[in-house]
N, CA, C and O of each residue as an XYZ file, in Angstrom:
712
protein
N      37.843    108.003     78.076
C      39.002    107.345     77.538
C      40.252    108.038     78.074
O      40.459    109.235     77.873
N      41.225    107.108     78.886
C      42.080    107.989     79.180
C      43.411    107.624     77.934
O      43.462    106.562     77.314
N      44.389    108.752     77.779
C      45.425    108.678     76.896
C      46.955    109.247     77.948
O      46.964    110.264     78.642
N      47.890    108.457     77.819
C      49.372    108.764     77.925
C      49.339    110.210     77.953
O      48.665    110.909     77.197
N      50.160    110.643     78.933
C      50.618    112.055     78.624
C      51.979    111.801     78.688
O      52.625    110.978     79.336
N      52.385    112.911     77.664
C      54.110    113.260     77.576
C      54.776    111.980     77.228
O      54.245    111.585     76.190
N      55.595    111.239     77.576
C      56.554    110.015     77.298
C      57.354    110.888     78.216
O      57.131    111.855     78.945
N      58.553    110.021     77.821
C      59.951    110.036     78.738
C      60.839    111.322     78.216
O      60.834    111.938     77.150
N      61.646    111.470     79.495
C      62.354    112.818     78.970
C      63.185    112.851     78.021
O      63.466    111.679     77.771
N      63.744    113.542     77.342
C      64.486    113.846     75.974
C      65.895    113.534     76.596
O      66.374    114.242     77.482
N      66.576    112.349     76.042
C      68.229    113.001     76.462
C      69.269    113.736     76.326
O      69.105    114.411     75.310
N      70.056    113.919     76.713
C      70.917    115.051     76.300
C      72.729    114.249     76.291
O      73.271    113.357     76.944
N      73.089    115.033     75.339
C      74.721    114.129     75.225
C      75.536    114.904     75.291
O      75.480    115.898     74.568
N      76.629    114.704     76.230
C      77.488    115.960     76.049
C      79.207    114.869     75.590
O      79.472    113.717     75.244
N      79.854    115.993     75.846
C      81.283    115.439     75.428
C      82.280    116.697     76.001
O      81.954    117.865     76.213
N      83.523    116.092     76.165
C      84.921    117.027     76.579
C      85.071    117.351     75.834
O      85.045    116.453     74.992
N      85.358    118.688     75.244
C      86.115    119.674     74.185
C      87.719    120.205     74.353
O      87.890    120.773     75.432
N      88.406    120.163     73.865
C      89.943    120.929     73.879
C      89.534    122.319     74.593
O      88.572    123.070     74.431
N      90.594    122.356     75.402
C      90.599    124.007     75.858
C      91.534    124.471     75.758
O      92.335    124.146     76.634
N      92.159    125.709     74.458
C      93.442    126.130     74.277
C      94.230    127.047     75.580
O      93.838    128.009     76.241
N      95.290    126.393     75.590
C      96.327    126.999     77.129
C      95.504    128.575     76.972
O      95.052    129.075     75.941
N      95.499    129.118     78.343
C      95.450    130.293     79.006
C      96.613    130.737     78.724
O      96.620    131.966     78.650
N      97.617    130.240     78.531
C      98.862    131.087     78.599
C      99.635    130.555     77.458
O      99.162    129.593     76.853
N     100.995    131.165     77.013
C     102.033    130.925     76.097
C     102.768    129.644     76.394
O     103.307    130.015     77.437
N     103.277    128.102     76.189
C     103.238    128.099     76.767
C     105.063    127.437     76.067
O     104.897    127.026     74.919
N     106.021    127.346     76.359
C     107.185    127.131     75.927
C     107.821    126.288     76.723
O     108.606    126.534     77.638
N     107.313    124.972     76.191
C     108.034    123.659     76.675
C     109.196    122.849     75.749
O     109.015    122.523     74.576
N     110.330    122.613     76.467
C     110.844    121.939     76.074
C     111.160    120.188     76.593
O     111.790    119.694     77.529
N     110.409    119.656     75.517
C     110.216    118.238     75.837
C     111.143    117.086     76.132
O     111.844    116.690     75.202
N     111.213    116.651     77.004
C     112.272    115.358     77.540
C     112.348    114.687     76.935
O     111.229    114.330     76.567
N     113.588    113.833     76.210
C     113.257    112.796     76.164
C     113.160    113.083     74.535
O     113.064    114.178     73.980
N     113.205    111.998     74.046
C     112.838    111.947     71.842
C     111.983    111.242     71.591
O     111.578    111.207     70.429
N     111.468    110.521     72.469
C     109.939    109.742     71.962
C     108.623    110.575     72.282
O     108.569    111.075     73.406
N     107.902    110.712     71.696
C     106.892    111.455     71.871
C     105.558    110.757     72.669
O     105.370    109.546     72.556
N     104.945    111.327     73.217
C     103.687    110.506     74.825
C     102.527    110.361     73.767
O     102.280    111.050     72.777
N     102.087    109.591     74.124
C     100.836    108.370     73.754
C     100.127    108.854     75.235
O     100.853    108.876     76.228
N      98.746    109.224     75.348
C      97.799    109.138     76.816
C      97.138    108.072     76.021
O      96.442    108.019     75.007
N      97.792    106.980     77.164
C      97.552    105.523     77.584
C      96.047    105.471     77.943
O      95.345    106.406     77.557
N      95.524    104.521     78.604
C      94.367    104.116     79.153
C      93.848    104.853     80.119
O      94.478    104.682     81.162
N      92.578    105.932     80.273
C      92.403    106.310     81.550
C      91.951    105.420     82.137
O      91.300    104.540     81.573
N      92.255    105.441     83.768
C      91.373    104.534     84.973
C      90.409    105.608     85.629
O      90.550    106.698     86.185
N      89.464    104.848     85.323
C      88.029    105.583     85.912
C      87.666    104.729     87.324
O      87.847    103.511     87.348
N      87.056    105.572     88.691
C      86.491    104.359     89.527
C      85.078    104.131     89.003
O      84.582    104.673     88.016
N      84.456    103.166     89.891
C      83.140    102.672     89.086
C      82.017    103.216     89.217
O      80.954    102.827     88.733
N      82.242    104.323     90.009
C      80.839    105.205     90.429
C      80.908    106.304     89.089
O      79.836    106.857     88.842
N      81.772    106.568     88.440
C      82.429    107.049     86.872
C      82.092    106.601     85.816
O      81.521    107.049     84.822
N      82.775    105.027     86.320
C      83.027    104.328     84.643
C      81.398    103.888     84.401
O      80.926    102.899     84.962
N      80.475    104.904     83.339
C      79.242    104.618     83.294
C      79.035    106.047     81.886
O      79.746    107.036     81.702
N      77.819    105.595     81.144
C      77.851    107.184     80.286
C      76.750    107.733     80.669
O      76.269    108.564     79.899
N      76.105    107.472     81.814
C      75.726    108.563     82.125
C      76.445    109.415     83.261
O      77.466    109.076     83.858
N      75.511    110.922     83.497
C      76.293    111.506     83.731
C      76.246    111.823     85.262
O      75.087    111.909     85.667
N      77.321    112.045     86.340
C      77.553    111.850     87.756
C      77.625    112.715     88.397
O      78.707    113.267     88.196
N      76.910    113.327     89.301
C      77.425    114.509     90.357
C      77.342    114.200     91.415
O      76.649    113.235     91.738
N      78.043    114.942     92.311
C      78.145    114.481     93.514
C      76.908    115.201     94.442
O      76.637    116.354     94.107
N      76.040    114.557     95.716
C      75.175    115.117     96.119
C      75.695    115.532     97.477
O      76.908    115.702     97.605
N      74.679    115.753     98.752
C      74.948    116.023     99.746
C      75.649    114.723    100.948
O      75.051    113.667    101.156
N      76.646    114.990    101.451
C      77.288    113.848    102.064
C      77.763    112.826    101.250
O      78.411    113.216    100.279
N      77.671    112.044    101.333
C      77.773    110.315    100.536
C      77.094    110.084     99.467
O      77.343    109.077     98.804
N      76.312    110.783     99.171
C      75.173    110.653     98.313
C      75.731    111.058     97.007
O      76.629    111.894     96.901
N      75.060    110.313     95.802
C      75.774    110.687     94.439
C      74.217    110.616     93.547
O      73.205    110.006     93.892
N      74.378    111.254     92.605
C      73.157    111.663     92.073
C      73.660    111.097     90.194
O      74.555    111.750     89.657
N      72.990    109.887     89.377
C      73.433    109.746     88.400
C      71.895    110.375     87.467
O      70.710    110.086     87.635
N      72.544    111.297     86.497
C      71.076    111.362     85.541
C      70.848    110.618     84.685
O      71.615    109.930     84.012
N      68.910    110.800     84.651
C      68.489    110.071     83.729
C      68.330    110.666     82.538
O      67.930    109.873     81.685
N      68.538    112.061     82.053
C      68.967    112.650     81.206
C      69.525    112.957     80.531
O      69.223    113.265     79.378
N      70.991    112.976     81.278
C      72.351    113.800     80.553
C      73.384    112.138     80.781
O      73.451    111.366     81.738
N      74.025    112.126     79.473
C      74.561    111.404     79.196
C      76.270    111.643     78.474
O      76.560    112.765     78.059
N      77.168    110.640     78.399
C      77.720    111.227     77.686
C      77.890    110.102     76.508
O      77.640    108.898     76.575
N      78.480    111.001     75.219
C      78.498    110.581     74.196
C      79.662    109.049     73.571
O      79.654    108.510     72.464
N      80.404    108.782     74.612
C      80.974    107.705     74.686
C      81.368    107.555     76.210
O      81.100    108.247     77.192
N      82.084    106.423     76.050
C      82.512    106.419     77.259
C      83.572    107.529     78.099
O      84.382    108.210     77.469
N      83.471    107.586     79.251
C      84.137    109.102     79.885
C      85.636    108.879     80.253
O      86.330    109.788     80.709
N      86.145    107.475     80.004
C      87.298    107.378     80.131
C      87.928    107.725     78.829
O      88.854    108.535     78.774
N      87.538    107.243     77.983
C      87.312    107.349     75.987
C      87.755    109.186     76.046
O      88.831    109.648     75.666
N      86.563    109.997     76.639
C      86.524    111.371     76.127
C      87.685    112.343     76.699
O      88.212    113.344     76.213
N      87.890    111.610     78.006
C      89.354    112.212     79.026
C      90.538    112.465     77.787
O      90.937    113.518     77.290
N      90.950    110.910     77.491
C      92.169    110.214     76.994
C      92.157    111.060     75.952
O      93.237    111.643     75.851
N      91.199    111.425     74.963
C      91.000    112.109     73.643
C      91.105    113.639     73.954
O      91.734    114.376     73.194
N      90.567    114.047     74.926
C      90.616    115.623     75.451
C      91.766    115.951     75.731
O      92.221    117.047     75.405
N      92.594    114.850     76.536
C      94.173    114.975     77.106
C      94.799    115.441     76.276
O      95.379    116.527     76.295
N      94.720    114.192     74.944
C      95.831    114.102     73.686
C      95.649    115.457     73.578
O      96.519    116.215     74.006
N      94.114    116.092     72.800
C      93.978    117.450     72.038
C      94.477    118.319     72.790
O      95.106    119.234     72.258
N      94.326    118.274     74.326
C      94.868    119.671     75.050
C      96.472    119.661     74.618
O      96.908    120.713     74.151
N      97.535    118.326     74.771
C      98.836    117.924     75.060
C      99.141    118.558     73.935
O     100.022    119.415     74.005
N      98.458    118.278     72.574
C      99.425    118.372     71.324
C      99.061    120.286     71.004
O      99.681    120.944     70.169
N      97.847    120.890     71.970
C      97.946    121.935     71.871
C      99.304    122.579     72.452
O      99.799    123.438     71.723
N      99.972    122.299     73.637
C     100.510    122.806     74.497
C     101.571    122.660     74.331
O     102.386    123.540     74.613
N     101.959    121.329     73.745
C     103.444    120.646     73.507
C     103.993    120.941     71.796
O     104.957    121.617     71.437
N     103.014    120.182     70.950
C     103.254    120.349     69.688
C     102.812    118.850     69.476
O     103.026    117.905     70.235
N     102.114    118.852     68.214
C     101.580    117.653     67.377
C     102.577    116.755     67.270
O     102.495    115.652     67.810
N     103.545    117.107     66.614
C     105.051    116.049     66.427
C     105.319    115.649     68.102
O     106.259    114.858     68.171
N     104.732    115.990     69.485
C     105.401    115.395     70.238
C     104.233    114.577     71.149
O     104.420    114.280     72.329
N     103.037    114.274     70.429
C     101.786    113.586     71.390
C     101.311    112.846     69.970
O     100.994    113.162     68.823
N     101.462    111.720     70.752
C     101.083    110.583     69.680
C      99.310    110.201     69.975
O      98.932    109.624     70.995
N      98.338    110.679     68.811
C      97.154    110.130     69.125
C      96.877    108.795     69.570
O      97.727    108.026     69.120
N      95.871    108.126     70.399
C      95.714    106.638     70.582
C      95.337    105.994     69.241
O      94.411    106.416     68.548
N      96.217    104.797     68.873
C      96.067    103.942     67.827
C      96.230    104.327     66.626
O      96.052    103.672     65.599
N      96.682    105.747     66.778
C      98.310    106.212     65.636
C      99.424    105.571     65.593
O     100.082    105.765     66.616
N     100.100    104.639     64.570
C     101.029    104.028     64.461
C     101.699    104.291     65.441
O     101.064    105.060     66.163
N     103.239    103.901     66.083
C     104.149    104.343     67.347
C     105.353    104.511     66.573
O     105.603    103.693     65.688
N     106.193    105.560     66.823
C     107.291    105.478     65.980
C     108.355    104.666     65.991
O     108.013    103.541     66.353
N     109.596    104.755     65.730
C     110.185    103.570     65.205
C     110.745    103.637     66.721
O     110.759    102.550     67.299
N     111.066    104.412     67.223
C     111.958    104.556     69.066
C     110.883    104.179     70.327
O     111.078    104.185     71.542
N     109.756    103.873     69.597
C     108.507    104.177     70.228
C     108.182    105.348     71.202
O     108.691    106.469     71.204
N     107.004    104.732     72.218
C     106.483    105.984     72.766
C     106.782    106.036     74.294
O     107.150    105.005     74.856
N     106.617    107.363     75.084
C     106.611    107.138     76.260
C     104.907    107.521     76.239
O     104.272    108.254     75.482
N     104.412    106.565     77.586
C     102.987    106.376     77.838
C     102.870    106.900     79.112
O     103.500    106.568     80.116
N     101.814    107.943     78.967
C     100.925    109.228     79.553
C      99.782    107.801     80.766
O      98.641    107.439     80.479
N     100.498    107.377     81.867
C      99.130    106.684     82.706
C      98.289    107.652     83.276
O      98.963    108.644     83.552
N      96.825    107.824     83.642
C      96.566    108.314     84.183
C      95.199    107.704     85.003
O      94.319    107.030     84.467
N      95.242    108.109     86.434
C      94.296    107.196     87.677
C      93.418    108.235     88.015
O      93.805    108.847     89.010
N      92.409    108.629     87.550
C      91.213    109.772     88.111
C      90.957    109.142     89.467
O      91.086    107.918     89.446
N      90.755    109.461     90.185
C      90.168    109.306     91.755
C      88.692    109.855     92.165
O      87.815    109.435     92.920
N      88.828    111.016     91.293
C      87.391    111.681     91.393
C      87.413    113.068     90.439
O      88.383    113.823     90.382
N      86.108    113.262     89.674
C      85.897    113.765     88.722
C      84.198    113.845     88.362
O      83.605    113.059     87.624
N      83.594    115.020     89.094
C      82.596    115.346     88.915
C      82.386    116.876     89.646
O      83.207    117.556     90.262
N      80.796    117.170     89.292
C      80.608    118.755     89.667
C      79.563    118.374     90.799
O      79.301    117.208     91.094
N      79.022    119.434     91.371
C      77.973    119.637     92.585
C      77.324    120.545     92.720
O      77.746    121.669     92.448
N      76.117    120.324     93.175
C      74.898    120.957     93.412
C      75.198    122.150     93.071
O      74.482    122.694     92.230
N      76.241    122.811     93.586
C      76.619    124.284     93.767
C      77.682    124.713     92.540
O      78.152    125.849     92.473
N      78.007    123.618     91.548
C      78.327    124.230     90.269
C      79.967    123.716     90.345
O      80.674    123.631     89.340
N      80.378    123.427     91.580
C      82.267    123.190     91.964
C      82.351    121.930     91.115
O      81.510    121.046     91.277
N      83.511    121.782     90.044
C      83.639    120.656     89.360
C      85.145    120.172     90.241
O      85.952    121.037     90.582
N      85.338    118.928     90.490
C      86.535    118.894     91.127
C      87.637    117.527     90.635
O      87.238    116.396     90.912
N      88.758    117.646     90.043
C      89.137    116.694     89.413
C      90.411    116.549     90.400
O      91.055    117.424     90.979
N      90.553    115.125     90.393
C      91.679    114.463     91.653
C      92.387    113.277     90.559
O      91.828    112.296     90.068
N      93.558    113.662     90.407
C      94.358    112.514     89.393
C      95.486    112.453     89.476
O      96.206    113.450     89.477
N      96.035    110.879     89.594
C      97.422    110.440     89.662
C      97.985    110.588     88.581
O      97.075    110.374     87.780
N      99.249    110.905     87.773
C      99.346    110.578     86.934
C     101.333    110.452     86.306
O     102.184    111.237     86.725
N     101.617    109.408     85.378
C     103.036    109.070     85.314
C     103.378    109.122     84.242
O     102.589    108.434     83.594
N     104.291    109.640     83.459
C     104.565    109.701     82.203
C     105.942    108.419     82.417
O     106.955    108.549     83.104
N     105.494    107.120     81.500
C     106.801    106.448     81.554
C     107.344    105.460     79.781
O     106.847    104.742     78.914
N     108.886    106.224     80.225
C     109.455    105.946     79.004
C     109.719    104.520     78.569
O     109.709    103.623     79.413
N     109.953    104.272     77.301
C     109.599    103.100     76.613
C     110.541    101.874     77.477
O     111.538    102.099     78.163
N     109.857    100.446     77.197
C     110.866     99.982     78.073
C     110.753     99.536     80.059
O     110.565     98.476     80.656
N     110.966    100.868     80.481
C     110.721    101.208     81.617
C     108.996    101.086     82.611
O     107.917    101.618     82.352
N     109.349    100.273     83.621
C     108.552    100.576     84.667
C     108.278    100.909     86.055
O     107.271    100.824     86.758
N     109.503    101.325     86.253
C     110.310    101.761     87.281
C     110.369    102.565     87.302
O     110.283    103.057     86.177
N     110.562    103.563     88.426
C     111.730    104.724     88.512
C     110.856    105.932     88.275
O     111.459    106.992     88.443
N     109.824    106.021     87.992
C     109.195    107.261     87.386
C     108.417    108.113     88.532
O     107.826    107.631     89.499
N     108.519    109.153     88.285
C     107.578    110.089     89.528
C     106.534    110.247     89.385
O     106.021    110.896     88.473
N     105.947    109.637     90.335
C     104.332    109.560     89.770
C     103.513    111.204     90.423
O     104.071    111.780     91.357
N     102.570    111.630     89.982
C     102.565    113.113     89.993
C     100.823    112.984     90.512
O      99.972    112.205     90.080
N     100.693    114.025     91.556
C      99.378    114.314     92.007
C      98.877    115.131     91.716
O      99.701    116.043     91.652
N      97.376    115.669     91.302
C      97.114    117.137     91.271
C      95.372    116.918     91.516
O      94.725    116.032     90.958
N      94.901    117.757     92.308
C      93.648    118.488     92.667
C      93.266    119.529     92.073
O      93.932    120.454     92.537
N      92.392    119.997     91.112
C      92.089    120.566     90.175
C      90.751    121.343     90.524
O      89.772    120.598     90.478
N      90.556    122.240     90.755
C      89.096    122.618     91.484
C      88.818    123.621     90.293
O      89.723    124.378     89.942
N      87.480    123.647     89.607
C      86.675    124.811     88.431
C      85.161    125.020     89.007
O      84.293    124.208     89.326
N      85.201    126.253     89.008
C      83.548    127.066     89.107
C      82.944    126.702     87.757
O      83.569    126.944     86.724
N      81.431    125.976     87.735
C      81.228    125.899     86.759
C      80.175    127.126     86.491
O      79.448    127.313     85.516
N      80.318    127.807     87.544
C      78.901    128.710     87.693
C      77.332    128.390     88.138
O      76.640    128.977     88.970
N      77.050    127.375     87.384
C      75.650    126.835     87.570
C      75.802    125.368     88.174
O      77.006    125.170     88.332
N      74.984    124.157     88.610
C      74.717    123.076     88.182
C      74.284    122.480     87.363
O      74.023    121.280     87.458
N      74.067    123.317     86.164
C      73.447    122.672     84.808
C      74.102    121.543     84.475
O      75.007    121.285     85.269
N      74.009    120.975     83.822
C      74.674    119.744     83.225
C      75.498    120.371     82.122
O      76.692    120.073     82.171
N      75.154    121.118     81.205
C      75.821    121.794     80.218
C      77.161    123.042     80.950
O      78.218    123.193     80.339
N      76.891    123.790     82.227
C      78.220    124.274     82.683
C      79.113    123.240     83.419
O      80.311    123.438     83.621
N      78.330    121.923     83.875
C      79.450    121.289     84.829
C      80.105    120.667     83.706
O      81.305    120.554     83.960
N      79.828    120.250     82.649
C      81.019    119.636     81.611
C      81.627    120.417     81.385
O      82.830    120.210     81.544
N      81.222    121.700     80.912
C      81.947    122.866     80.635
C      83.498    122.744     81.275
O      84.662    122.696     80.877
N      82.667    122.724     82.645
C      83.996    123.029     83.698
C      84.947    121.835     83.505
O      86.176    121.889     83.440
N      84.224    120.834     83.430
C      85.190    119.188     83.531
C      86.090    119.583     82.180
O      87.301    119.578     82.403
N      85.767    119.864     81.053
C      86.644    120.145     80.082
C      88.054    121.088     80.701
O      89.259    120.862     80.818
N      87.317    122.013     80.944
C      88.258    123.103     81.582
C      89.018    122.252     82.827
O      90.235    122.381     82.688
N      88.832    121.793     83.475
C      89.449    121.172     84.458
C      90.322    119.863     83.725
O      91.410    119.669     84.266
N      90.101    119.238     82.943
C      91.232    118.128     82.174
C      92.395    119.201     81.213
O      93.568    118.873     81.035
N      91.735    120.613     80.624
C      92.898    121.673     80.282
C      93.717    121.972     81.333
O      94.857    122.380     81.112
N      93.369    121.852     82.268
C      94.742    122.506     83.426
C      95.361    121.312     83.858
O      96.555    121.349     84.155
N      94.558    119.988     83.958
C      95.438    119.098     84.193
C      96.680    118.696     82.594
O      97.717    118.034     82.638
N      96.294    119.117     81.840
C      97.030    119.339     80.920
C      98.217    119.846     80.496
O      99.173    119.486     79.810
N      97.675    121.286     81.438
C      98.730    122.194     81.704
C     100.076    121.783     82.627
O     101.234    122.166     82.466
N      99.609    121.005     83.503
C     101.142    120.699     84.915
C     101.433    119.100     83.689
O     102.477    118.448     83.713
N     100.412    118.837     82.882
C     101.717    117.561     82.692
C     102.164    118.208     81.384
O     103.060    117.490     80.940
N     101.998    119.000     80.758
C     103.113    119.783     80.025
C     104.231    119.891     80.547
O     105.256    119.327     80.163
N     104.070    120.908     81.815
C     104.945    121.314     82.285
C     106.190    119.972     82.698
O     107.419    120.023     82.633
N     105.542    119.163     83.000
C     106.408    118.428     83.613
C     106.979    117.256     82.867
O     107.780    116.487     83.399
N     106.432    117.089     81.262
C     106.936    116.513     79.907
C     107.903    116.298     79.448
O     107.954    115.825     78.312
């Protein structure tokens, strides 16, 4: 009589966590409406919950394991806010689908280009991104940044690690530049 061995592998769920600034960080904020992070744009080799690394050449490797716990545009936008209102102050980062105040908001766009780790542990985040005031769709400087984190390992559990850590520093230049 033969019998099944094992079943299917166990999945695993991860998620972006807040990463409090490395440094002090003393911004003074533009502007009297406080930023809303708007909609992230994910490309489509991304927009998926499971989870993406990049392989050798062209090649992209999605697991059948590691997943994430909502969608990864969802966990960015939410990681952003928590890093922003760490860095800036609560009174000046409006959570998504927190009322808008009465002056309303200026809206945090942001365009990922690429956002994953590799074989060798390098997590690497590439994002456009525009802070624009209420009203307005014009005129605004739209801002680049390349973001490179050691995650140490390729585990699935250090390359989020790092992706967290890597949406904190992108955090960090749009403080700065708030």
């Amino acid at each position: 009589m033969l019998s099944a061995c094992g079943g299917s592998p166990k999945t695993h769920f991860h998620t972006l966590v807040t990463e409090p600034s490395g440094q002090a960080m003393h911004v003074s904020v533009r502007g009297d409406n406080p930023i809303e992070v708007g909609h992230v744009t994910l490309p489509g080799t991304l927009d998926r919950l499971w989870l993406v690394t990049r392989g050798e050449g062209t090649s992209i490797e999605i697991s059948d394991r590691d997943r994430w716990v909502a969608p990864l545009n969802e966990l960015i936008q939410r990681a952003l806010t928590a890093d922003l209102r760490d860095r800036i102050g609560v009174p000046f980062v409006v959570a998504p689908g927190d009322p808008s105040p009465p002056g309303g908001v200026r809206v945090l766009a942001v365009n990922i280009e690429q956002f994953s780790g590799d074989a060798t542990g390098q997590v690497v985040l590439e994002a456009d991104w525009v802070i624009r005031d209420p009203g307005r769709r014009t005129g605004e400087e739209s801002r680049h940044a390349v973001i490179h984190v050691d995650a140490g390992s390729s585990r699935p559990e250090a390359i989020t690690a790092a992706m967290s850590l890597a949406i904190a520093k992108l955090s960090d230049r749009i403080a700065a530049a708030a």
